[in-house]
C-alpha positions as CSV (number, residue, x, y, z in Angstrom):
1,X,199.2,141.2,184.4
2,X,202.7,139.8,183.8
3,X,205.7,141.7,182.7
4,X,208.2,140.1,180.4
5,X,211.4,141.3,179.1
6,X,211.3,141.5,174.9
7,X,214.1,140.5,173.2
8,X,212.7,140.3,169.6
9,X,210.4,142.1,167.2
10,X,207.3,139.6,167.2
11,X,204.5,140.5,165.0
12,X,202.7,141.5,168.5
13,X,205.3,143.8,169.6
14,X,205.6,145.5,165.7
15,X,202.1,146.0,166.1
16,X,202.0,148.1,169.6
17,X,204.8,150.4,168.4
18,X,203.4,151.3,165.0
19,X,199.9,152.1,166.9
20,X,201.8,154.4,169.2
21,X,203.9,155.6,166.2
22,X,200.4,156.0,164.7
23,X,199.1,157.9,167.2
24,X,202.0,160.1,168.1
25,X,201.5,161.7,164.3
26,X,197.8,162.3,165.3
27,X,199.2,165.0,168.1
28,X,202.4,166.1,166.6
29,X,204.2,167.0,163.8
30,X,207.5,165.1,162.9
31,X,209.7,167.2,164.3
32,X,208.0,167.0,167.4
33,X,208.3,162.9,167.9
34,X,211.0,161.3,169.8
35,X,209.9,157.9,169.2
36,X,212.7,155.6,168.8
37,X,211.6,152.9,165.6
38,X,211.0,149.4,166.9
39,X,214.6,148.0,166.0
40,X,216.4,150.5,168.4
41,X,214.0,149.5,170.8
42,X,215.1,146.2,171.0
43,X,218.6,146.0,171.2
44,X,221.1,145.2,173.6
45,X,221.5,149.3,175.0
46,X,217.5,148.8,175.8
47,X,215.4,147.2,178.7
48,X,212.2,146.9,176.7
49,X,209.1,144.8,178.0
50,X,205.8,143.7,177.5
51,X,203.0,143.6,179.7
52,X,200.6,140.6,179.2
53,X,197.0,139.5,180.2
54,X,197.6,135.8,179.3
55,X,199.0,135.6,176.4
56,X,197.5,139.4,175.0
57,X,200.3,141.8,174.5
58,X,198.3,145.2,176.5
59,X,201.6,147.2,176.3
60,X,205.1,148.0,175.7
61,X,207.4,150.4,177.8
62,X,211.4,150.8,177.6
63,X,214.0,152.5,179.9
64,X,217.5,153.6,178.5
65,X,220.3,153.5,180.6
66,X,222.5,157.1,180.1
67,X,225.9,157.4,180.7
68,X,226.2,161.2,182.1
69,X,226.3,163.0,185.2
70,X,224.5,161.9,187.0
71,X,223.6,158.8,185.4
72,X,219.7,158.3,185.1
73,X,217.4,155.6,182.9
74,X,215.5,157.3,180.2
75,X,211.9,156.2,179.6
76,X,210.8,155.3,176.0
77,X,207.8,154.3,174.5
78,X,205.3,153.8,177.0
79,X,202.3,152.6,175.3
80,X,198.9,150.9,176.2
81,X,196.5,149.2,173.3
82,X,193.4,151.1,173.9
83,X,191.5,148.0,174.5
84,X,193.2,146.7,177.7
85,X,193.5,150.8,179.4
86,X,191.9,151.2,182.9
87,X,193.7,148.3,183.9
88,X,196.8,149.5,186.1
89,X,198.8,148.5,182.8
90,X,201.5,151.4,182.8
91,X,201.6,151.4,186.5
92,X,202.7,147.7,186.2
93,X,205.3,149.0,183.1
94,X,206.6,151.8,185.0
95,X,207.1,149.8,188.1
96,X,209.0,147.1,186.4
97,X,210.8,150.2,184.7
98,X,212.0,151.7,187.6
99,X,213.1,148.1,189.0
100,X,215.2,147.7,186.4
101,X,216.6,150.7,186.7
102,X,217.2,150.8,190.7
103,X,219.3,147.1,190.0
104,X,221.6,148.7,187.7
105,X,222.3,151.3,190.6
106,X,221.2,154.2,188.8
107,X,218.5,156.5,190.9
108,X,217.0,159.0,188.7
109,X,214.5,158.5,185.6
110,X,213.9,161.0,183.0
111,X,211.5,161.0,180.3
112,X,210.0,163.4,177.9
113,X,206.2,163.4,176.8
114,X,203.8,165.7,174.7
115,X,202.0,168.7,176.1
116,X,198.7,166.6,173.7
117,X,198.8,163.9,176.2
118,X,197.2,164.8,179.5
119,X,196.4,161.5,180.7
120,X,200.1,160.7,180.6
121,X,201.1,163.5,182.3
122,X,198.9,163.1,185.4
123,X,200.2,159.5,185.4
124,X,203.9,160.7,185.8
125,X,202.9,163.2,188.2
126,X,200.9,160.9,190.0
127,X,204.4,158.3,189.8
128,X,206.0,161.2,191.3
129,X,207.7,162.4,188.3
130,X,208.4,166.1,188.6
131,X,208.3,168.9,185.9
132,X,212.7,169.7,184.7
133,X,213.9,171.8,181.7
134,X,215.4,169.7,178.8
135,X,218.3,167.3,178.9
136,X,220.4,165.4,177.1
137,X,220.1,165.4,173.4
138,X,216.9,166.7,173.4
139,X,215.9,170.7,172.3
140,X,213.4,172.7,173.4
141,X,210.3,172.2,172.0
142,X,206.9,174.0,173.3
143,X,205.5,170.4,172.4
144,X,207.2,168.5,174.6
145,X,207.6,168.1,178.4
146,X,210.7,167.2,180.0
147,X,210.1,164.9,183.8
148,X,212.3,163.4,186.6
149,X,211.9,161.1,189.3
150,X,214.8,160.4,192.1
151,X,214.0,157.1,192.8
152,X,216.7,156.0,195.9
């Protein structure tokens, strides 16, 4: 599995974020979906990447770098095609992630998932992300869950 920065919105890429988006609306209502839509994903205020098995695109993550204090790299968008799960895929993304993050000398991650997605919320814990009210723009929301991670 091979990690690649994105820089543009390939048919590929378009594709993995509306499945997410897609997905997302199976859980939630609107109100409840803090998915950014693909062109703010991949801009210049965004480390967005790709993970690939050859040249199959199995998923897409992003990491926000916030201005605040403390500072801290928001997650965004972590998403696996169904098809290529089971595979260490978001481990890779996360990892690659929290690199990013570390080199831009910024040591804590936040991120905010659904209370719908289980499996995503044992993989943070299991990343040693740890339960935190909300932050930053964000409201409460009995849908959502609100994570950290120190990560110096």
């Amino acid at each position: 599995m091979q990690v690649n920065p994105i820089t543009a919105l390939t048919d590929d890429v378009d594709a993995l974020i509306q499945q997410s988006r897609r997905y997302q609306e199976t859980l939630y209502p609107p109100e409840s979906i803090n998915q950014d839509d693909s062109h703010k994903l991949i801009n210049s205020d965004m480390y967005f990447v790709g993970a690939y098995d050859g040249d199959i695109l199995c998923g897409i993550g992003g990491v926000k770098l916030i201005d605040d204090t403390p500072s801290y790299g928001e997650i965004k968008n972590l998403f696996v095609d169904p098809e290529c799960r089971g595979r260490g895929t978001s481990k890779v993304i996360m990892s690659a992630l929290e690199q990013y993050v570390v080199e831009q000398s910024v040591s804590l991650c936040r991120l905010e998932t659904g209370v719908s997605q289980p499996e995503s919320i044992g993989l943070y814990h299991r990343l040693g992300y740890r339960d935190r009210d909300v932050y930053g723009d964000y409201r409460p929301d009995p849908l959502s869950v609100f994570m950290e991670k120190a990560l110096l």
